[in-house]
N, C-alpha and C positions, 0 to 999 in steps of 0.2 A: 504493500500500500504506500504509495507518493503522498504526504504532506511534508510543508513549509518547517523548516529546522531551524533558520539562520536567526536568532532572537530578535536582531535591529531589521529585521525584515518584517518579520513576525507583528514586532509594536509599530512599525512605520504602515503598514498595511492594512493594520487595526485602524491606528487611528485616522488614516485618509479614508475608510469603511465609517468611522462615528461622522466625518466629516460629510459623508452623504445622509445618512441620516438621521442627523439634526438641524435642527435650525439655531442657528449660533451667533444669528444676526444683533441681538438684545448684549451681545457680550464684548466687553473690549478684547485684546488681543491676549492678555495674560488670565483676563477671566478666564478665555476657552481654553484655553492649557490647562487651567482645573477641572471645569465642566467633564474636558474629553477625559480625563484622568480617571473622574470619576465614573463616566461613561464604561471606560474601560476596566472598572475593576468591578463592578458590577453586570455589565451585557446590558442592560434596560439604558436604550437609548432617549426612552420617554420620561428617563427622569431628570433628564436637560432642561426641563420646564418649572422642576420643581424648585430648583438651587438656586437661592439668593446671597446678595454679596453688599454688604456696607459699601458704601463710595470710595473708602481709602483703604478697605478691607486687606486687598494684593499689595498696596503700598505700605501698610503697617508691618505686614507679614515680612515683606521683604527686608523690613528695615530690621528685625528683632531678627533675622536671622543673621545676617550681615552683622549686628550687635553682640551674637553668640547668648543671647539672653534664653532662662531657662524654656525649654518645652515640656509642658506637662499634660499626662496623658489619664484617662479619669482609667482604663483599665489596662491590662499586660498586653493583652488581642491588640492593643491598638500599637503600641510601644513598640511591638513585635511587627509589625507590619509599616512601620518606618525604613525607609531608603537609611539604614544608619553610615555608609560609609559614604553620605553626602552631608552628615552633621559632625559639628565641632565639639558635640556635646555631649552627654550620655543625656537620652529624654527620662522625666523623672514620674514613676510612679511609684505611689501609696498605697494601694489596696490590699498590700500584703502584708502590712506594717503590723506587728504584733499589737501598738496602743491601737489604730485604727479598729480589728477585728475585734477586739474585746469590748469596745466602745460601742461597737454594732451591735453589740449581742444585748449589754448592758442597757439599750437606750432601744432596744429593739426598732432599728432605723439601717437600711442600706451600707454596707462597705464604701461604695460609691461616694455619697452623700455622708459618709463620715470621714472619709479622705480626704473633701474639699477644704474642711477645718485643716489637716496636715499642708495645703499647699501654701497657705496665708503669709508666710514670708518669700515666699519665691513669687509670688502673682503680678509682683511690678512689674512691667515692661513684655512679660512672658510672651509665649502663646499657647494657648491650653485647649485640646483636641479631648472633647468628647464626642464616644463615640457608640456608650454602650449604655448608662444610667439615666433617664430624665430626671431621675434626682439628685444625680449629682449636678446636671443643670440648673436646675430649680434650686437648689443649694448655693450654685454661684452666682447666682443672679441676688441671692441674699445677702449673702456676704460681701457683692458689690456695692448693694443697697447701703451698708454699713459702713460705707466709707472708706476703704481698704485701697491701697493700690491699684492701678488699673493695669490689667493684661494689654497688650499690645493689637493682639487676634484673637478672637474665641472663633473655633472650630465646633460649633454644635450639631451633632449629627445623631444623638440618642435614637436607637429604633425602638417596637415594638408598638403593643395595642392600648397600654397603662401609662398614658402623660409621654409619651412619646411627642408625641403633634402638641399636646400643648406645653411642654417646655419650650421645644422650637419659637413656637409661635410668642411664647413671652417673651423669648431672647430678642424678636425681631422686633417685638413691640416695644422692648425698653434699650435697646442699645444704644439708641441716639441721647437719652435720658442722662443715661449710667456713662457716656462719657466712653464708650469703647464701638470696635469695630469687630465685624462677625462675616462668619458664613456660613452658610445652612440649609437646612432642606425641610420644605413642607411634608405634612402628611407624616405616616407611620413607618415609611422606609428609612434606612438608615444604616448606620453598624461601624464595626471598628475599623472592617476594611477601607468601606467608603471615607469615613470620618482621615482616616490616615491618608489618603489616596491625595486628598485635598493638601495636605500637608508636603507630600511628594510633591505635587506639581510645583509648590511654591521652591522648594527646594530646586528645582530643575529651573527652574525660569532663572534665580538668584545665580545660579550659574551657566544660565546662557542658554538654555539646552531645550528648545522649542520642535516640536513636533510640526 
């Protein structure tokens, strides 16, 4: 059986395939290097309609990367599925953190959303890829509330059927409020791959590296 091996043939092929379609008109030119990214790490090319991006969203991202400032990632799934030999950093999660888990059990509340408490000195300048909890969402958008330093990027991409869509939707509806820039996605789809995928793109752009 003849299929395609060559890997840069393989992603170049892919992604000139998302470029027929989608409709990618609504995007400036580094949006669609995420859009297609995350096109491509999902297959649902219908969810190009769903992703939205704050005005300075890619230029915040760009800039805390270029800054070397922390990335923090709400679970491992996503951490793990970071391009890591295009970062300067090691990305930081908590959900495995022995105070976090005890704390969960204690207060009978999410690992997730008890993490978010662990990341509150790193949150300045950062950018912080959720990808799996809405309440760890819904947790940050509290703690931004509170007056806390602000992340650089928020990456909100929580999936599932339980406050999935509406943590999104709060993030979208308070970003401009709360003094940060986002990116994210309507509706109940989501996950750590996608949420990360977002992250890649920004990574490849910051280095040049356009599809």
């Amino acid at each position: 059986m003849k299929y395609i091996s060559n890997p840069t043939r393989i992603e170049e092929d892919s992604f000139k395939k998302i470029r027929e379609l989608c409709d990618l008109k609504r995007f400036n030119r580094d949006e669609q290097q995420v859009v297609m990214r995350i096109v491509h790490t999902c297959g649902l090319p219908e969810i190009a309609e769903k992703i939205c991006f704050s005005e300075n969203a890619i230029k915040a991202g760009l800039q805390a990367i270029k800054n070397r400032e922390a990335v923090i990632c709400d679970v491992e799934m996503v951490k793990c599925s970071l391009t890591l030999r295009m970062m300067e950093q090691e990305p930081l999660c908590f959900i495995n953190k022995a105070s976090v888990i005890s704390q969960a059990k204690t207060q009978n509340k999410t690992r997730c959303m008890m993490a978010v408490d662990a990341w509150k000195s790193y949150i300045g300048d950062s950018i912080i890829i959720v990808g799996n909890a809405p309440t760890a969402l819904f947790r940050l958008l509290e703690v931004l509330k509170e007056g806390f330093k602000k992340p650089a990027l928020v990456i909100g991409m929580p999936v599932g059927f339980i406050g999935a869509e509406e943590s999104k939707l709060a993030l979208w509806n308070k970003y401009e409020k709360l003094g940060i820039e986002c990116i994210t996605l309507e509706g109940t789809q989501g996950g750590s791959a996608i949420a990360a995928s977002a992250m890649n793109a920004l990574l490849r752009i910051e280095q040049d590296i356009y599809l």
